[in-house]
N, C-alpha and C positions, 0 to 999 in steps of 0.2 A: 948454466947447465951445460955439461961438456956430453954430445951422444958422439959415435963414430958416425960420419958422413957415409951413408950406404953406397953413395956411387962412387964413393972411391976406395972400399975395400972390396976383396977379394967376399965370397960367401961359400958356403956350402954346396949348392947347386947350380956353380958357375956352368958345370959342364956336363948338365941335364938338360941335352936340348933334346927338342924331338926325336932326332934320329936316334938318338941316346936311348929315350923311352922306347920305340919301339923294336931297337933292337933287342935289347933288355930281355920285351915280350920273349921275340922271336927263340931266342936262345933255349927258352923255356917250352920250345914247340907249337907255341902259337902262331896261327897266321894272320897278320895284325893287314886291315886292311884300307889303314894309313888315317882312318878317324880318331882323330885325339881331341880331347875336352878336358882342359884342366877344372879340377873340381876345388871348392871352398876350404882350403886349407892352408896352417900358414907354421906350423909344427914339422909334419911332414911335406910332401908332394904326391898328390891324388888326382887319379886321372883315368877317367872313362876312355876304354879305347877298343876300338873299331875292331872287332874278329870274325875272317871272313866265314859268311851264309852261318854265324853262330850268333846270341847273343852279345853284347858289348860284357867287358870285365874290367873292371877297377882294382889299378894295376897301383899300389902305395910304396915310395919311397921313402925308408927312415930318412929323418936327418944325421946324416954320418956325427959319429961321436957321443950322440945321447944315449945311446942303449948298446949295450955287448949283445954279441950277440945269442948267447947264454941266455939275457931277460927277452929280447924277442919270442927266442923259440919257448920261453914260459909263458911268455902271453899268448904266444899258439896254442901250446897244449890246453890251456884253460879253456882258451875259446871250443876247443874242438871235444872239451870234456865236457863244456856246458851244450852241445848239439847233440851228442853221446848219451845225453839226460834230457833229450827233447825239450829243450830251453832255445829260444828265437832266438841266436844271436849268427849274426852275420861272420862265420869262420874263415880264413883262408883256406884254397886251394890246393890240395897236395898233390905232388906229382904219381909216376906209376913205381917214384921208391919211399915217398911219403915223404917227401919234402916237401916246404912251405916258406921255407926262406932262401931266397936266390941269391945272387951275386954277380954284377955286372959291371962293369967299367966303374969298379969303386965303391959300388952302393951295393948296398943290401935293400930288399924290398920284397914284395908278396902282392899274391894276386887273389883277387877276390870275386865273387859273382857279384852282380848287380840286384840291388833289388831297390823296391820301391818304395813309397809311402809319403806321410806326413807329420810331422809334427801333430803328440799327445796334447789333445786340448786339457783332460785331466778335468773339465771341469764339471764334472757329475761323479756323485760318490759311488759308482756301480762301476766309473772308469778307474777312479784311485783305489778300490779294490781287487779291481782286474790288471792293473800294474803292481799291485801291493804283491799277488801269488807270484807272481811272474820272478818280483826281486824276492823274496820268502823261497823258489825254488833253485834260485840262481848261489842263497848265501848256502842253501844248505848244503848245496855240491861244494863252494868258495871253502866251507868250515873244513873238510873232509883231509885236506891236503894243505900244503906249506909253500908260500912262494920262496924259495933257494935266492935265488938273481934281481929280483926285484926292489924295489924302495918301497920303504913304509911311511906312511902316513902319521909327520910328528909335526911336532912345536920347529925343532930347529931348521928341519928341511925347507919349508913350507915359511916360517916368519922370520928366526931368526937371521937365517942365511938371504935371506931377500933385504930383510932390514939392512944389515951390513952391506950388501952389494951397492944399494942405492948410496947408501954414505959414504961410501969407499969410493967408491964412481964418481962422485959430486955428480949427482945429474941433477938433484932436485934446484930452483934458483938456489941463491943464496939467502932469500930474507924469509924463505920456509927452513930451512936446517934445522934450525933452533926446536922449530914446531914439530918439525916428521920427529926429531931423533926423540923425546921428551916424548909425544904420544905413544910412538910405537914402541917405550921401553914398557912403560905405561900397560899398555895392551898388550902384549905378552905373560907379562906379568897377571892381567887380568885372565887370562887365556891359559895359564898355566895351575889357577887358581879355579877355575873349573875341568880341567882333565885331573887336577886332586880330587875335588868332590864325585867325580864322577865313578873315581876307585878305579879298579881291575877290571874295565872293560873289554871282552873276548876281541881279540884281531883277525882276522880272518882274509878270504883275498875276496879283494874287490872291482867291480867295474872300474871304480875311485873317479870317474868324470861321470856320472849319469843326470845330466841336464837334460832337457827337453830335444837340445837339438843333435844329440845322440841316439834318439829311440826314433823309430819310424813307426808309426800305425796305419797300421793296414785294416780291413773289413774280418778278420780274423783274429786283430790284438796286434800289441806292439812287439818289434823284434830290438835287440839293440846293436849298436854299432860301434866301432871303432873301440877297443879295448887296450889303447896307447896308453894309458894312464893308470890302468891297473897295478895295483899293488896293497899291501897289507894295511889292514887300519879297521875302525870299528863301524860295523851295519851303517849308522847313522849316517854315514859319509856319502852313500847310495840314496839315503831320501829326503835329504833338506832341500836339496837343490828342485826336488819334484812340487815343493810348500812356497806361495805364495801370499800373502797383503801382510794384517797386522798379526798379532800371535794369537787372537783369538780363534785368525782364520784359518790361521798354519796348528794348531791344536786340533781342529774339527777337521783338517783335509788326514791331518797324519793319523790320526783316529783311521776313518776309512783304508788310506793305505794298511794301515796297520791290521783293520780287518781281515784283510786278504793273506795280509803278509805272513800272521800265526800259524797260519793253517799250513804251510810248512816248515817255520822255521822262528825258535824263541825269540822274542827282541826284549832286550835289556830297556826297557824303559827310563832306567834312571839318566841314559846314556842321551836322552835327549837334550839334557843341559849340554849338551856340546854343539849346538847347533850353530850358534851365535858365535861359538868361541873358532868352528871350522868355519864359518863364514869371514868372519874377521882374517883367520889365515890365506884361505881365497882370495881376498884381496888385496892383499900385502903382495904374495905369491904373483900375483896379475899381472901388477905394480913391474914388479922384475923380472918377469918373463920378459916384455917387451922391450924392455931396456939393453937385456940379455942379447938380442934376435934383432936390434938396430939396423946392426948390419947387412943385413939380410935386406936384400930391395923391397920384399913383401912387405913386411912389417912398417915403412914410413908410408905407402902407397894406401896401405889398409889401415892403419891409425896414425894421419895429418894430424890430427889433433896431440897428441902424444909427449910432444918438446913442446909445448905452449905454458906457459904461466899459467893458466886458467885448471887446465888439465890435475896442477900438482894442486892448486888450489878446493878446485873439489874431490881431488882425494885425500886429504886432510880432514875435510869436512864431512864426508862418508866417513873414515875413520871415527873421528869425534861419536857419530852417530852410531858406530858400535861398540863406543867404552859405556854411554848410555843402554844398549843392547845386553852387555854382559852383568852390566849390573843388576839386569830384568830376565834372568835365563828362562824360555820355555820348559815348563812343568808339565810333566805328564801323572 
């Protein structure tokens, strides 16, 4: 397996240091009063920071190169249309000309208020109902409008372009090639074979990461966060990730959500045969993300396990267990 050694290339935020971030702040009027706390991210660069006798703000730096700045400032406006429509979602900050996206020794980045909470336990059908209205009010503002600058949510972005990378890369060893290239033509294939069946599913813009550890709940409900990934693609993309055990169980939660979820906004039901098949894409997608981001000192420090043998071993084997998955799609 060939990765780039992280410490010896150059990265993206060689030259985001401290003093970097907070003048950054500074430039933008605040007065930062030198507390910095980098926060759990490995995409961007997120970082709670110190403003004097005010609240702390979580201060985010794109990673330069991934997004124009065209799709940033659409993921602004979304966010700030879904607050507009008393929807929880964590917006950035706009200035006294309504800006929200700065520029500083190179980066672009935005500033955010801090808030709190916990991770949706989700597990009482009065909570996957009261999540269900929450995304059923968010799709229905999402339906209204068109993301311009954004990525949509397909087959090629997402697997085939991942497939290819790893192969093209040689990362995987070499006594897996055989295996990855063979399943995962395999599974596309399968995966292609249910976004047929599933027809003309409406697109619309979406959270597109809504995982557990993106919503925060509080004693009031959940808010969500971080809207880095948004882009075009079908409801169902917003709620499988919220569905856990076997598909018995993930039928009886999505129901509940689902409850909620009607009461503003239609869900295409048949659209749940895609669950397994964007799951499957997720993980391909995963797969290549980090492979992508080697370089970057984050990413070996945050997954050692990553260049191990073992690593490409059970993701072959998770794979397996979703050609088995698609062959069994969740019915609604």
């Amino acid at each position: 397996m060939r990765l780039m050694n992280a410490a010896d290339a150059p990265h993206p935020y060689d030259r985001l240091t401290p003093d970097m971030i907070l003048t950054s702040l500074e430039s933008c009027g605040f007065c930062c009063d030198g507390r910095l706390l980098a926060l759990n991210s490995y995409e961007n660069r997120v970082y709670q920071v110190g403003i004097e006798d005010q609240q702390p703000l979580i201060a985010k730096f794109y990673r330069p190169g991934r997004w124009s700045k065209e799709s940033i400032l659409e993921e602004h406006a979304f966010a700030l249309e879904l607050v507009e429509h008393e929807i929880p979602v964590v917006a950035p900050l706009a200035d006294s000309e309504a800006t929200t996206l700065h520029e500083h020794g190179g980066y672009l980045f935005a500033v955010y208020p801090r808030c709190g909470g916990r991770w949706p336990d989700l597990d009482t059908a009065q909570q996957r109902q009261q999540m269900g209205r929450f995304l059923g009010r968010m799709h229905a503002v999402g339906a209204t409008k068109r993301f311009e600058h954004r990525t949509r949510l397909d087959i090629k972005t997402l697997g085939n372009d991942s497939r290819e990378f790893l192969l093209e890369q040689n990362i995987l060893p070499g006594y897996l090639i055989e295996a990855y290239d063979t399943l995962t033509s395999d599974l596309l294939k399968q995966t292609q074979n249910l976004f047929d069946a599933a027809g003309p599913v409406a697109q619309i813009r979406l959270h597109g990461d809504c995982h557990p550890g993106n919503i925060l709940w509080t004693d009031s409900g959940p808010h969500f966060v971080d809207l880095d990934d948004s882009r075009t693609g079908p409801a169902i993309q917003d709620l499988w990730m919220l569905l856990s055990g076997e598909q018995e169980e993930m039928r009886g939660q999505l129901e509940d959500v689902l409850e909620g979820y009607q009461t503003f906004y239609d869900f295409d039901r048949g659209s749940a045969i895609l669950i397994e098949a964007l799951r499957t894409l997720r993980i391909m997608h995963y797969a290549a993300w980090i492979a992508r981001r080697w370089g970057d000192p984050a990413f070996p420090q945050a997954f050692p396990w990553f260049d191990s043998p073992r690593y490409w071993e059970e993701h072959i084997l998770s794979l397996r267990e979703q050609a088995a998955a698609l062959d069994n799609p969740l019915v609604l």
